[in-house]
VODREN-297618 format. One line per field, with one value per residue (C-alpha): chain; x, y, z; residue in one letter. Coordinates in nm, 3 decimals, m for minus. Example, Ala and Ser with C-alpha at 12.3 -4.5 7.8 and 13.67 -1.06 7.14 Angstrom:
% residues 2
mol: [A;A] $
px: [1.230;1.367] $
py: [m0.450;m0.106] $
pz: [0.780;0.714] $
type: [A;S] $
This chain:
% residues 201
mol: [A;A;A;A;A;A;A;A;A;A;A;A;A;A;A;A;A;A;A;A;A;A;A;A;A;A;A;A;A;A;A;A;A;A;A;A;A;A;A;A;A;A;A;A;A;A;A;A;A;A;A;A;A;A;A;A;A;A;A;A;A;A;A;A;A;A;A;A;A;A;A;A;A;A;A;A;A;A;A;A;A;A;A;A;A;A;A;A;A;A;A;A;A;A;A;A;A;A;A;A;A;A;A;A;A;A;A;A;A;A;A;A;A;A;A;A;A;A;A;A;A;A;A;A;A;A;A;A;A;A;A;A;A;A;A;A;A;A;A;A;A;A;A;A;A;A;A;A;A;A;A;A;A;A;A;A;A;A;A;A;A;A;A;A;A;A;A;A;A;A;A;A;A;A;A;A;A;A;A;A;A;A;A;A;A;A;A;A;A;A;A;A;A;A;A;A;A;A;A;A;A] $
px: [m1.270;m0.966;m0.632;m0.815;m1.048;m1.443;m1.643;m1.851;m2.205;m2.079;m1.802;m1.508;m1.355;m1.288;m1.029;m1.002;m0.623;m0.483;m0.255;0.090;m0.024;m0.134;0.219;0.402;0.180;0.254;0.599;0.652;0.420;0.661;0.973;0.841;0.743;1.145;1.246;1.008;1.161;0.950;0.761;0.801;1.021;0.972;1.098;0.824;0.631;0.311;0.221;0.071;0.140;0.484;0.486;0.350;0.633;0.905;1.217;1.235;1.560;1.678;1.947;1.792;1.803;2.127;1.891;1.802;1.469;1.366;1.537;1.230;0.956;1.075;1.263;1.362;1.086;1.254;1.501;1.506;1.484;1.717;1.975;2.156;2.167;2.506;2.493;2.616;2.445;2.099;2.206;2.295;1.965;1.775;1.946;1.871;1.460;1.445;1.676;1.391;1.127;1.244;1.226;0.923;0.723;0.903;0.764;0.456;0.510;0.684;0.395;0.143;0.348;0.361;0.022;m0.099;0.156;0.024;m0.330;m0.216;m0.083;m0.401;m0.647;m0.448;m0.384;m0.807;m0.857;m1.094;m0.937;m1.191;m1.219;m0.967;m0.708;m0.684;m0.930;m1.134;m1.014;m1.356;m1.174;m1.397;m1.337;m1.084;m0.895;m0.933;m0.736;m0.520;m0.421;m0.393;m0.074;0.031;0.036;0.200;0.471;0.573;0.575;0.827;1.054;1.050;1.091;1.407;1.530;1.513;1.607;1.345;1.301;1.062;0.854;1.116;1.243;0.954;0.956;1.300;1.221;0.855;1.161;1.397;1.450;1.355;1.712;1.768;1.781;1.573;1.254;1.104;1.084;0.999;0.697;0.591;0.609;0.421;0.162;0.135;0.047;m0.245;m0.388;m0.370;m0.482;m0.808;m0.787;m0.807;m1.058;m1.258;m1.241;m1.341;m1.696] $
py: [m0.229;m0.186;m0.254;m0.413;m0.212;m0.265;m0.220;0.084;0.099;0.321;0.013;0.233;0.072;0.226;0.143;0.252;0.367;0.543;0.883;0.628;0.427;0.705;0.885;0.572;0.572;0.904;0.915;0.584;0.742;1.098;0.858;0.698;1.027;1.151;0.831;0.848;1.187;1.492;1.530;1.735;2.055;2.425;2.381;2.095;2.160;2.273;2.050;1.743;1.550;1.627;1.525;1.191;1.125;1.273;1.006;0.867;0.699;0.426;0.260;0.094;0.282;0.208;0.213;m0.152;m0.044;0.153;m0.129;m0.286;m0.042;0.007;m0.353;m0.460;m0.554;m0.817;m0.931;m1.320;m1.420;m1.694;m1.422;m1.323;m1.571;m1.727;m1.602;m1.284;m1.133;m1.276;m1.081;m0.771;m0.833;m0.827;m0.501;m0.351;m0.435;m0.342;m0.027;0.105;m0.033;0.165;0.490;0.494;0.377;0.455;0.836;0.722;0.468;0.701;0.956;0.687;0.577;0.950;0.960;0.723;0.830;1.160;1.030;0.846;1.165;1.354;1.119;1.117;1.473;1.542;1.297;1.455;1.291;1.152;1.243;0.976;1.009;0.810;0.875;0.651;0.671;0.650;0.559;0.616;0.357;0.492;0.644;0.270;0.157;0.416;0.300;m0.039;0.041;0.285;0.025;m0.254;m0.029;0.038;m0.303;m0.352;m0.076;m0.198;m0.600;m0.441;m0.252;m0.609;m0.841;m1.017;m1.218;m1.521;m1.641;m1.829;m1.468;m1.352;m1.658;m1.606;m1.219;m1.357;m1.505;m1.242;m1.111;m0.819;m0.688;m0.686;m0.325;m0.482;m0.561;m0.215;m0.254;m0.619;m0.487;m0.233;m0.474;m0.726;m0.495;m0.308;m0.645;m0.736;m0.394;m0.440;m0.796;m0.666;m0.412;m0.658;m0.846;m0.513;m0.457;m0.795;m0.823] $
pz: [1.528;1.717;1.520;1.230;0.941;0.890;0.603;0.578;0.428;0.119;0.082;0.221;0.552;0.891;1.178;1.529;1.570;1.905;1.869;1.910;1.582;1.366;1.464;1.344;1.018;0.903;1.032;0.815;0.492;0.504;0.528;0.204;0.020;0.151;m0.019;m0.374;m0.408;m0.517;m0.844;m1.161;m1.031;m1.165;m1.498;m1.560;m1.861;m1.829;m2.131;m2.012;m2.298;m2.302;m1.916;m2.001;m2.236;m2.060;m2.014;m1.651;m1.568;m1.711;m1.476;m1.169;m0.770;m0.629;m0.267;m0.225;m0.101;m0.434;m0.573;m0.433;m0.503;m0.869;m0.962;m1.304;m1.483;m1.743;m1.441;m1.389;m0.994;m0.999;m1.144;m1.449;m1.782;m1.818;m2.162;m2.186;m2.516;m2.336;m2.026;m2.206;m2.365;m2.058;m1.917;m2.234;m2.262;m1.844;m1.882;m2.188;m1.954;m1.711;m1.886;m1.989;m1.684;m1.364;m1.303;m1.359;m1.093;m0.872;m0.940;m0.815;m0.491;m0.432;m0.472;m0.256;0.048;0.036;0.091;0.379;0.532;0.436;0.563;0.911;0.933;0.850;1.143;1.460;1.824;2.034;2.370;2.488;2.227;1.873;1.621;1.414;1.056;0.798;0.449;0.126;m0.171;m0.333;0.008;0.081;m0.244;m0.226;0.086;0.037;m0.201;0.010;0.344;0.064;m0.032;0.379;0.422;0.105;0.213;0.583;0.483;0.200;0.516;0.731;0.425;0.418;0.079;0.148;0.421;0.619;0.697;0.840;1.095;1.246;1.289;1.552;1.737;1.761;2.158;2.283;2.323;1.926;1.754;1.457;1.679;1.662;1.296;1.309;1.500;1.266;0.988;1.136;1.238;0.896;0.769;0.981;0.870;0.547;0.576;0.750;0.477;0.190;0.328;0.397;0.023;m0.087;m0.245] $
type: [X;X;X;X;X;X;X;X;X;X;X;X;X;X;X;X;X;X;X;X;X;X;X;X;X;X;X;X;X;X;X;X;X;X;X;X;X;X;X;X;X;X;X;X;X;X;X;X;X;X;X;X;X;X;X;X;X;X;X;X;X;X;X;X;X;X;X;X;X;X;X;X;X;X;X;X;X;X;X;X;X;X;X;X;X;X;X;X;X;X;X;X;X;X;X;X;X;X;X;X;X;X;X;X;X;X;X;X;X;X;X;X;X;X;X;X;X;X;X;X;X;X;X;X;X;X;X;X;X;X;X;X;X;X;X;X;X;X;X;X;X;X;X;X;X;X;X;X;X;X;X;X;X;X;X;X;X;X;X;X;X;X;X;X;X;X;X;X;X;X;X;X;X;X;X;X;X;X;X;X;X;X;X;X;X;X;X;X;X;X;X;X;X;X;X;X;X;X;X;X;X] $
């Protein structure tokens, strides 16, 4: 069980993690709640219909790593059109997107962070440090997202954009300021690789 999760007989998952790793976790899950931003404030109505069609934003984060939690949703990846009226198009249909879906995602990342925290916070050390974390179904889903969206914000933070990336940062020396990261990166991945797999019927 060490460093990789286990199914459970109720079809949640469990992992073995020592008191250095579930540090790093929650550090890294409070960094990303910091980053989400809170929710609805005190003037929030207490309507919840009115909540669920309250305007979000409607210009993308200028932070490249929201920029990479929340991206365009009617953006091409190969970049703008070279027509311009097809371009302002495009801005126009991701900008009303936008609006009217990004608290909800934002409400949902939030969500699933906060989970993360709870679940390590509930945790009962063992007699020689670390804790085994016991994750029901949905804690298990909940952090699946939550472990994708680290790994997102870390890979925005260490510009990674396709696979190739990821191979030059396994060969980057010790001495580079980068390799902590690279580590945690690599590491949340084989989690939430055993994680999947966990989850798979």
């Amino acid at each position: 069980m060490p460093g990789h999760f286990e199914p459970l007989p109720d079809g949640g998952a469990a992992v073995a993690l020592d008191d250095v790793e579930i540090s790093i976790i929650r550090s890294l899950a409070v960094q990303l709640l910091e980053l989400v931003g809170p929710g609805p404030g005190e003037d929030a109505s207490d309507d919840p219909l009115a909540e669920l069609f309250a305007d979000g934003p409607s210009e993308p984060p200028r932070d490249p790593v929201l920029k990479r939690l929340f991206p365009d949703a009617y953006s091409d990846p190969e970049g703008e059109p070279a027509d311009p009226a097809a371009a302002d198009e495009q801005r126009a249909y991701s900008s009303e997107f936008r609006r009217y879906t990004e608290n909800d995602l934002r409400a949902g990342k939030r969500e699933n962070a906060l989970a993360v925290v709870r679940c390590l916070d509930a945790l009962t050390p063992a007699a020689d440090g670390g804790a085994v974390l016991k994750l029901s179904v949905e804690e298990s889903q909940q952090w699946l997202k939550a472990l994708n969206d680290l790994r997102l914000a870390i890979g925005s933070r260490l510009e990674i954009t396709d696979e190739d990336d990821t191979e030059v940062l396994y060969r980057l020396p010790d001495e580079d300021p980068r390799k902590p990261m690279v580590m945690a990166y690599l590491w949340l991945g084989g989690l939430q690789e055993t994680l999947v797999s966990t989850l798979m019927p």
